[in-house]
C-alpha positions in Angstrom: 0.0 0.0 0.0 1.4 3.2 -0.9 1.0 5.7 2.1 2.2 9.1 0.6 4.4 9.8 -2.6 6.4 13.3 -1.8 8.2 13.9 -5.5 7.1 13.6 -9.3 10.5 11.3 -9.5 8.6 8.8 -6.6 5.7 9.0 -8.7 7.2 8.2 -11.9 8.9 5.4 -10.4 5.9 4.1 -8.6 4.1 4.4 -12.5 6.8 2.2 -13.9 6.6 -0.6 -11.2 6.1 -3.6 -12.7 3.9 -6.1 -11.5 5.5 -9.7 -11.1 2.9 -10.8 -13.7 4.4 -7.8 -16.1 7.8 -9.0 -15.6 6.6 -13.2 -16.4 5.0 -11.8 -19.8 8.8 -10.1 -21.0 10.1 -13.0 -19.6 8.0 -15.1 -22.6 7.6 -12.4 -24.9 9.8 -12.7 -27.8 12.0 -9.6 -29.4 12.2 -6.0 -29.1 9.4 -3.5 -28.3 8.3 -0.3 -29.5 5.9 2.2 -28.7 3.9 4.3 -31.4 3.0 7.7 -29.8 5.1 7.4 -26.7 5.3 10.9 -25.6 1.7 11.3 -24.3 0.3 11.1 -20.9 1.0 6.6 -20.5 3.7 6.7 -22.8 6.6 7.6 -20.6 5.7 5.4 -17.6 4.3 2.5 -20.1 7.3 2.3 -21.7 9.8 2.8 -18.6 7.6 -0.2 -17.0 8.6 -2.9 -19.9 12.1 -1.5 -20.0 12.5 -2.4 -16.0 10.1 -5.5 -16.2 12.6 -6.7 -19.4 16.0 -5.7 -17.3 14.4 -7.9 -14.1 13.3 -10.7 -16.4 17.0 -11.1 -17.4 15.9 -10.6 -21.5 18.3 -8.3 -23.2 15.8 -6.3 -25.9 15.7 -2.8 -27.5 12.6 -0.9 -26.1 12.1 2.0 -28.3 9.8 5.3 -28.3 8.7 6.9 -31.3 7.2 10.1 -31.6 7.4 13.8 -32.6 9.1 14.7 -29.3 7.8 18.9 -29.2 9.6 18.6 -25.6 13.3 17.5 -25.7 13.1 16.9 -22.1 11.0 13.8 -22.4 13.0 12.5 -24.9 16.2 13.1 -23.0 14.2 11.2 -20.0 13.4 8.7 -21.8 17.3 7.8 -22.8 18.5 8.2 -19.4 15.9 5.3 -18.8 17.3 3.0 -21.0 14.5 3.9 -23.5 15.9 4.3 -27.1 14.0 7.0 -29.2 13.4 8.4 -32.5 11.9 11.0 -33.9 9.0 10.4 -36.5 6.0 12.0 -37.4 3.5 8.9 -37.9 0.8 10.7 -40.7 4.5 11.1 -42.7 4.0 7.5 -44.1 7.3 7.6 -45.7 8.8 8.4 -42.4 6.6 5.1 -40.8 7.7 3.2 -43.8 11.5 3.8 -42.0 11.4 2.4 -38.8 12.6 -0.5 -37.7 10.7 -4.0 -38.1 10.3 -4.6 -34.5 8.0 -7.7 -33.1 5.9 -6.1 -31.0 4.2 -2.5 -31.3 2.2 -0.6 -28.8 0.1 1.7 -30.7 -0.7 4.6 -28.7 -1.5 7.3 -31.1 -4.2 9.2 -31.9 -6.5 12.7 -31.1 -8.8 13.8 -29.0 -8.3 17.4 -27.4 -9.1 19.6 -30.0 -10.9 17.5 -32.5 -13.7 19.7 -32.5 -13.2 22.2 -35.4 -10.0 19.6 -36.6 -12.5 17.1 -37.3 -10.8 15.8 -40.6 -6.9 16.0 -38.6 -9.3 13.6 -35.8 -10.0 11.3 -38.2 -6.9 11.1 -40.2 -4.8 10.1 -36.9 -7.3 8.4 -35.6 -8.8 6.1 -38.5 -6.3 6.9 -41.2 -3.1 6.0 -39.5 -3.8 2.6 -38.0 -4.2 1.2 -41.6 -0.6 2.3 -42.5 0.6 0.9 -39.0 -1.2 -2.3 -39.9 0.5 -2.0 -43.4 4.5 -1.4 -41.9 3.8 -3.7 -39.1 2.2 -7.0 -40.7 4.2 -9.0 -39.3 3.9 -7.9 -35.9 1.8 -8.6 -32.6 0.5 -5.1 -31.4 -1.9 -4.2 -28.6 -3.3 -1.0 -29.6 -5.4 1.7 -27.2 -8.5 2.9 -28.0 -11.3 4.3 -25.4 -14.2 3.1 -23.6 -16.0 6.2 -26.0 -16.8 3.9 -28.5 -19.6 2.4 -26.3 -21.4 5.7 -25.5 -23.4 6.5 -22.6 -24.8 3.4 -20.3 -27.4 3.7 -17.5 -25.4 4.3 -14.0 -27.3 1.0 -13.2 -25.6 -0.9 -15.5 -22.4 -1.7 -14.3 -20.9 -0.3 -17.2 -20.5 -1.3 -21.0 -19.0 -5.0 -21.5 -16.6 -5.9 -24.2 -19.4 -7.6 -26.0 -21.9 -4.8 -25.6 -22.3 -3.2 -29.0 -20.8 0.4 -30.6 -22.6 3.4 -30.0 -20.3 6.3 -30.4 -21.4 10.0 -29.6 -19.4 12.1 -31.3 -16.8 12.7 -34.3 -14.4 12.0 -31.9 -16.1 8.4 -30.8 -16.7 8.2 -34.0 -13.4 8.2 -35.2 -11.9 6.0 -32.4 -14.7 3.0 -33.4 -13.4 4.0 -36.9 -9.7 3.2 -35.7 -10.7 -0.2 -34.3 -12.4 -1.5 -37.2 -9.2 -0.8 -39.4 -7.2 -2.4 -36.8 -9.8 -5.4 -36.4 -10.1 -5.6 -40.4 -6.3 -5.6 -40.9 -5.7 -8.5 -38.3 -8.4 -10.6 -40.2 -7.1 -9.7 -43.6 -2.8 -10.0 -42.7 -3.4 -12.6 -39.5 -2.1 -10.1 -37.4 -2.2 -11.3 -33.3 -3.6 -7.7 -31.8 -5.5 -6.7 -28.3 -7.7 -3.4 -28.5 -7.7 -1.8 -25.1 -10.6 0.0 -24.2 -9.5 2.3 -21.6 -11.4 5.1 -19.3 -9.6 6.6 -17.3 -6.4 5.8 -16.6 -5.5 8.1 -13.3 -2.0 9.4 -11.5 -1.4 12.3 -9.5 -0.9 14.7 -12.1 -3.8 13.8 -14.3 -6.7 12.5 -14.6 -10.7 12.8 -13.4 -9.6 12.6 -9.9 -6.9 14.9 -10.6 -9.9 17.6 -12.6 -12.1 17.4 -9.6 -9.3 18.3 -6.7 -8.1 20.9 -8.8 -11.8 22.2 -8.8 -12.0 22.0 -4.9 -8.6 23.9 -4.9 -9.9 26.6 -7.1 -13.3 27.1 -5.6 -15.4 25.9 -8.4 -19.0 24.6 -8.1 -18.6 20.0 -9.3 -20.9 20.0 -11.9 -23.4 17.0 -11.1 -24.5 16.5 -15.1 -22.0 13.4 -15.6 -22.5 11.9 -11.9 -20.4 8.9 -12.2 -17.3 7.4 -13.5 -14.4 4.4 -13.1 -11.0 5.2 -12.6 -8.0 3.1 -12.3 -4.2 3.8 -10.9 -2.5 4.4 -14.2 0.3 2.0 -12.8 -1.9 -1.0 -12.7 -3.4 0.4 -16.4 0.1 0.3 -17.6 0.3 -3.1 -16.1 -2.6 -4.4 -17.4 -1.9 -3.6 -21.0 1.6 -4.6 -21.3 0.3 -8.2 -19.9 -2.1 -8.1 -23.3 0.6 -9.4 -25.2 -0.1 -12.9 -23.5 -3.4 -12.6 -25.2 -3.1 -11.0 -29.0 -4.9 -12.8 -31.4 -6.8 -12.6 -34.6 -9.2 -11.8 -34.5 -8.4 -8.9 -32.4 -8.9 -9.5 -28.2 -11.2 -6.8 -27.1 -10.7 -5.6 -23.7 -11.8 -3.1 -21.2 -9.3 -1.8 -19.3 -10.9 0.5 -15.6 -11.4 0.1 -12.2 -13.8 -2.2 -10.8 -15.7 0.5 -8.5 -18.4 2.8 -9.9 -17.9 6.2 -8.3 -20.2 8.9 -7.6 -19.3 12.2 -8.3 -20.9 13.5 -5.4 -19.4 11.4 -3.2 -15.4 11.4 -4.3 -15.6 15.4 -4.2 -17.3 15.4 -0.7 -14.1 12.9 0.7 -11.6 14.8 -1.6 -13.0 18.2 -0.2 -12.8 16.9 3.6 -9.1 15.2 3.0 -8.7 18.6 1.4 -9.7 20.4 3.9 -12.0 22.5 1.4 -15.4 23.6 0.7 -16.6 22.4 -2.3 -20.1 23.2 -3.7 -22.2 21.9 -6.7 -24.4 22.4 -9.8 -26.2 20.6 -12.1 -28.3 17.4 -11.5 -26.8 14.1 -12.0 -28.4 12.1 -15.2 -29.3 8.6 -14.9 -26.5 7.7 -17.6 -23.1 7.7 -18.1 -19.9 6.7 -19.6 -19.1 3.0 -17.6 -16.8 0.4 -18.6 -17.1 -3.3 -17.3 -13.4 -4.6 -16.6 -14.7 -7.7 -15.0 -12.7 -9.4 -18.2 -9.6 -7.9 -17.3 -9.8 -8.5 -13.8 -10.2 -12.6 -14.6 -7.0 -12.6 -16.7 -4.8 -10.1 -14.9 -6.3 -10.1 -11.3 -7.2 -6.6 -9.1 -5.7 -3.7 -9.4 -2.7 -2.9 -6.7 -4.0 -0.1 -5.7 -7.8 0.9 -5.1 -10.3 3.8 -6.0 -10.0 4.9 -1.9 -6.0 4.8 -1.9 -6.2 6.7 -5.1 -8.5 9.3 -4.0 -6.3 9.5 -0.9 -3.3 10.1 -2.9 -5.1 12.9 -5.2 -6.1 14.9 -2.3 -2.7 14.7 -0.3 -0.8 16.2 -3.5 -3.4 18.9 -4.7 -4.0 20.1 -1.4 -0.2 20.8 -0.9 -0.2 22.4 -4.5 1.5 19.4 -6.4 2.6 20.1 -9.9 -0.3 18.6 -13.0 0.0 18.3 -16.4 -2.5 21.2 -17.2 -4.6 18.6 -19.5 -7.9 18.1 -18.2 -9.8 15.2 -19.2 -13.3 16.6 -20.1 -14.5 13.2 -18.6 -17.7 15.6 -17.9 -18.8 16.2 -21.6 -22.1 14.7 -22.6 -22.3 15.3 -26.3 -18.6 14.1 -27.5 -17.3 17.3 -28.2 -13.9 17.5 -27.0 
C-alpha cells in the first residue's frame, strides 16, 4: 500500500513498477518493443515499465519510443531510462515506412483534445493511420489503445459497458476512435495479425486524470458540476500493467478488452471525501443524469487479477498532493462532456 508519494521522480517510479505478472509476460515475450505515440500522458511510464520488467526478467531487448518529441526533455528522459527514441511523425507515411521492423508495437497514437473544429486531422490520426501501421507492421503482434468512448453513454445502473456490448459512439471524436478499431480489427483478419484493443477510461495518476480535474476544482473554488454523476478510474500503474500483460493474449481476431477500475464512483461522493481530506469547501451544480460513460473490466480483472491499488487509496493520494499544490500536467480530461465534443 502506498501511504504518501512526496516527488514527481517517486511518482514516476511508482508508475513504472512492474507487477510480477508484467515481468513473467517479457520473460515469454519474444524480441524488441516499440511504442507508437510514446510521448503522451502513459507513454513515458508504459514504456519505462517494460524496459524495468525486461532488465528484471533477465531478457536483453531494444525498447524504443517513437514520436514527434515537441519537448526535448522527455525525450532526454526517456534515454536516461534506457528507452531508445526516434523521432518520427507517424501521418509522414514515408517516415513510418522507416522504422525499424520490431515484433511487438504498442500503438498509442491518436487525437482527442481539440478534435472539435479539426475534425478531418481527428480522423486522419485516428482512423487513417492505424491502416498504414497495420500495413509497416504485418508482421507484428500489437496491442493498440482505443477508449471506452466507443460504447457511448450506459445507464449508471448498468455496471458499465462489457466488451461484447455493441458500438454506439457519440461524437466525431467516438466516431473516429470506433473507426480506428475497425481498421485495426479488419487488418488483423485480412494479414493474421495477433492484436489486443484496449478500451481504456480513465487511466489516473497524481498529475492527471478525473480525480486529478475534480481536486483541482476544490482547490480553485469551483461549483462540481453533477451532469456526468459517475465514472471508473484506475491507478495508471496498474493500467500500464494491465496492458503490457495483453501481449499474452493478442490474437486474430483482435482480443477486445476493457481496461478500468472495478468501482463505480459517484461524483458527489469522491468530491465530498476529496473536499474533507482537502480540507475545502466544495459546492455543486447541475443534476446528475441517470447515464453515463461505464466500462465493465470484470474481463480484465479474470486474466490479470485486481488492481494494486484501489479507488480509496487513489482518492487518498489525489487529495494529499493537490491540497499541498503538487505540480499537473494542465490537460484536463473533459470526462464531464455529454455530447462528445472535446
Amino acid at each position: 500500500m502506498i501511504s504518501s508519494i512526496d516527488s514527481v521522480e517517486t511518482l514516476e517510479t511508482l508508475l513504472s513498477e512492474p507487477a510480477l505478472g508484467v515481468v513473467e509476460t517479457m520473460r515469454r515475450l519474444k524480441g524488441d518493443l516499440m511504442f507508437l505515440g510514446v510521448a503522451g500522458k502513459m507513454g513515458p511510464t508504459l514504456a519505462r515499465m517494460a524496459r524495468r520488467a525486461s532488465d528484471l526478467a533477465g531478457i536483453p531487448r531494444r525498447i524504443i519510443g517513437v514520436s514527434r518529441f515537441s519537448s526535448a526533455q522527455d525525450e532526454n528522459a526517456l534515454q536516461k531510462a534506457g528507452i531508445e527514441t526516434i523521432r518520427c511523425d507517424l501521418l509522414d507515411e514515408a517516415a513510418v515506412q522507416k522504422l525499424p521492423n520490431v515484433p511487438n508495437i504498442v500503438y498509442m497514437a491518436g487525437m482527442k483534445f481539440g478534435s472539435t473544429g479539426q475534425e478531418s486531422l481527428t480522423w486522419a490520426m485516428n482512423t487513417y493511420l492505424p491502416a498504414v501501421v497495420c500495413k509497416k507492421f504485418s508482421q507484428s503482434r500489437i496491442v493498440a489503445f482505443s477508449t471506452g468512448n466507443v460504447y457511448g453513454l450506459v445507464p449508471v445502473t448498468s455496471g458499465g459497458s462489457v466488451e461484447g456490448d455493441l458500438p454506439n459512439p457519440m461524437g466525431e471524436y467516438a466516431m473516429s476512435c470506433l473507426g480506428r478499431e475497425r481498421m485495426f480489427e479488419h487488418f488483423s483478419r485480412t494479414l493474421k495479425i495477433p492484436m489486443a484493443i484496449i478500451r481504456l477510461n480513465y487511466a489516473c495518476e497524481l498529475r492527471y486524470g478525473v480525480l486529478v480535474d475534480l481536486a483541482q476544482q476544490i482547490a480553485d473554488g469551483k461549483p462540481i458540476d453533477l451532469a456526468m454523476g459517475s465514472f471508473n478510474v484506475l491507478w495508471q500503474a496498474d493500467a500500464n500493467a494491465m496492458t503490457l500483460q495483453s501481449f499474452d493474449h493478442v490474437g486474430s481476431p483482435p482480443l477486445f478488452l476493457n481496461l478500468t477500475g472495478p468501482e463505480t464512483l459517484k461524483v458527489r461522493h469522491v468530491c465530498t471525501e476529496l473536499a474533507e481530506k482537502m480540507k475545502r469547501p466544495v459546492s455543486f451544480c447541475g443534476t446528475e443524469n441517470p447515464s453515463a460513460l461505464l466500462n465493465n473490466a470484470s474481463q480484465a480483472f479474470q486474466l490479470f487479477g485486481q488492481p494494486r491499488l484501489s479507488a480509496e487509496q487513489l482518492i487518498t493520494l489525489v487529495a494529499e498532493w493537490i491540497g499541498r499544490g503538487g505540480t499537473t500536467l494542465g490537460k484536463p480530461t473533459h470526462f464531464e462532456s455529454r455530447d462528445g465534443k472535446f
